[in-house]
N, C-alpha and C positions, 0 to 999 in steps of 0.2 A: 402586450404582456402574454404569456405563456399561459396556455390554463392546462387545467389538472385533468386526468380522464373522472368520468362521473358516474362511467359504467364497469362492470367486471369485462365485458367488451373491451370496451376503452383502456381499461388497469394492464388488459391481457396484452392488448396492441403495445403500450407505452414499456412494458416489462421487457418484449420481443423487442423494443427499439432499442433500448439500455444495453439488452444482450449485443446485440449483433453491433452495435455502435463499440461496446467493450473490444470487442473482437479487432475491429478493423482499425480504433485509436493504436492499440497496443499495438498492433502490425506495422500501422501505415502511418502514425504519428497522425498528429493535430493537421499538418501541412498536404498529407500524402494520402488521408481520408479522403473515403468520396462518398458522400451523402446516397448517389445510385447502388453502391453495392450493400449500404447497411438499406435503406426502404426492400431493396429485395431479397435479403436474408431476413427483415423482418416481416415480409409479408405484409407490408401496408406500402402508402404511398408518401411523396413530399411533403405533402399538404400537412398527413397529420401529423410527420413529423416535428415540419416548422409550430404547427398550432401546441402543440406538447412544449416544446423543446426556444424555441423562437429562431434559431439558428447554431450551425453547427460550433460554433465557440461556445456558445452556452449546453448545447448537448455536451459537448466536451468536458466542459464546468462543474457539469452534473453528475458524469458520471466517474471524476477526479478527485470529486469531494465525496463521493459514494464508497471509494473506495478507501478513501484515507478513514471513512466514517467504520466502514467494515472491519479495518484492521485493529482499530480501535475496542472495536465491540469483541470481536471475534477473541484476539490476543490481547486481551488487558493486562498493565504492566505488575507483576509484584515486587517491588521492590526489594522484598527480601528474599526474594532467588531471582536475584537478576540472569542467573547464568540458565535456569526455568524458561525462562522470558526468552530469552536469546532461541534457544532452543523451537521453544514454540512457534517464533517468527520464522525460524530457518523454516520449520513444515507446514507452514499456510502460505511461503513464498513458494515450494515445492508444489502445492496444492492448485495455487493461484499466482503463477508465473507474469499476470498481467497488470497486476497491479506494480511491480517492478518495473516493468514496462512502459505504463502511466508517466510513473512520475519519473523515468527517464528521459519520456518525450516530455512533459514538462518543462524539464530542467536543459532540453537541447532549444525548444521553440518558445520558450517563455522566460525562462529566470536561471540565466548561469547560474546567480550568483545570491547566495540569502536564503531564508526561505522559501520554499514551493507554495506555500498562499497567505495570502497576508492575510486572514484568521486562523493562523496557527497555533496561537496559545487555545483555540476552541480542542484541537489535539493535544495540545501538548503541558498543560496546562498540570493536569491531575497525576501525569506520569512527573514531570519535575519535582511536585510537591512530594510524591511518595519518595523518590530518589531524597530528597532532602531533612525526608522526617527521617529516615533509614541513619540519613546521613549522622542527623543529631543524637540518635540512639545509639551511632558508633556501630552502626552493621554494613556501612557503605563507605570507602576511603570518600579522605575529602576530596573538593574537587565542585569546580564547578558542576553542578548538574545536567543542564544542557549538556554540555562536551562529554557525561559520563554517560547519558542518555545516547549520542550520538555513536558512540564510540560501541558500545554493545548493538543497537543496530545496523551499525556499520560492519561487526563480526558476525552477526545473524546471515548477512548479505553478502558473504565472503564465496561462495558458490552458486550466486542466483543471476540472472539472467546479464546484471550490469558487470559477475567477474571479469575481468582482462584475463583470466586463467585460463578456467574452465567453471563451463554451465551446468549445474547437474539438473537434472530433471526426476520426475515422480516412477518413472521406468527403472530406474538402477535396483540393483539388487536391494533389499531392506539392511545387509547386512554392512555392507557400503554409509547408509545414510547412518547407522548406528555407530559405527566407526567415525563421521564427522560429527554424530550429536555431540558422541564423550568427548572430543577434542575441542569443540566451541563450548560446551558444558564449565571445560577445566581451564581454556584461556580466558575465559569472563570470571569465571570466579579470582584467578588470580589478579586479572585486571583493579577487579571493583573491590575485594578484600581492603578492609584497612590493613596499615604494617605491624 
């Protein structure tokens, strides 16, 4: 079984493995990872790796579910600006490009099809409900929830790293990203608006 670091040493090592493991998932996918390039971006060895971590699927695990936990924390949903919401996810995917990335390799080396983890309602759970109270108070067309939830993060993610278009990144002009805010802003609101 994995154990936890028990020192700020140890906390410091495990942080440095997280990082540099973030890095080379997103790059190099689950399959294309190599254990030697993250212990030497993190400046420790195997050993503590494994002893932290147990092995590289479960590092993987860890830090897949860190990031879904992030996005979570980070961008919580408000159902009544949903088109807010959309917005926000567009600039924490601009911000943090890897976590797109994540759960792209995810969904190429683990699960075509369904959900990306099967505790998903642990995400998804609180964002449905607000989607549904919104809904009963008549501030959210009807609609299944899920599909209305999926459908505004799916326009959040209309420019990030999985478009078949074009990828924008944190580099473009500000005046660029502000011009895609008000257009994702004004296609979410007319989406989610009741008639």
């Amino acid at each position: 079984m994995p154990e936890q670091p028990q020192t700020a040493r140890g906390a410091a090592t495990y942080r440095r493995i997280l990082d540099a493991a973030t890095e080379e998932f997103a790059r190099h996918g689950i399959a294309g990872a190599r254990i030697e390039r993250i212990v030497a971006a993190a400046r420790t060895n195997k050993a503590q790796l494994y002893a932290y971590f147990g092995d590289k699927e479960r590092l993987f695990d860890a830090i897949f579910l860190g990031s879904l936990e992030r996005i979570t924390d980070v961008v919580p949903i408000d159902a009544d600006d949903l088109p807010g919401w959309a917005v926000r996810l567009y600039d924490e995917y601009l911000r943090r490009p890897d976590l797109i990335r994540l759960a792209t390799w995810t969904r190429l080396e683990r699960r075509p099809a369904g959900h990306l983890v099967e505790t998903h309602e642990q995400y998804d759970d609180r964002k449905l409900a607000a989607i549904a109270e919104a809904q009963a108070a008549g501030r959210v067309r009807p609609g299944d929830p899920f599909d209305l939830m999926a459908l505004v993060i799916a326009m959040s993610m209309a420019w990030s790293p999985v478009s078949n278009v074009y990828a924008a990144d944190d580099q473009e002009p500000e005046d660029v990203h502000e011009r895609r805010r008000a257009l994702l802003r004004d296609c979410v609101r007319r989406a989610v608006t009741p008639d």
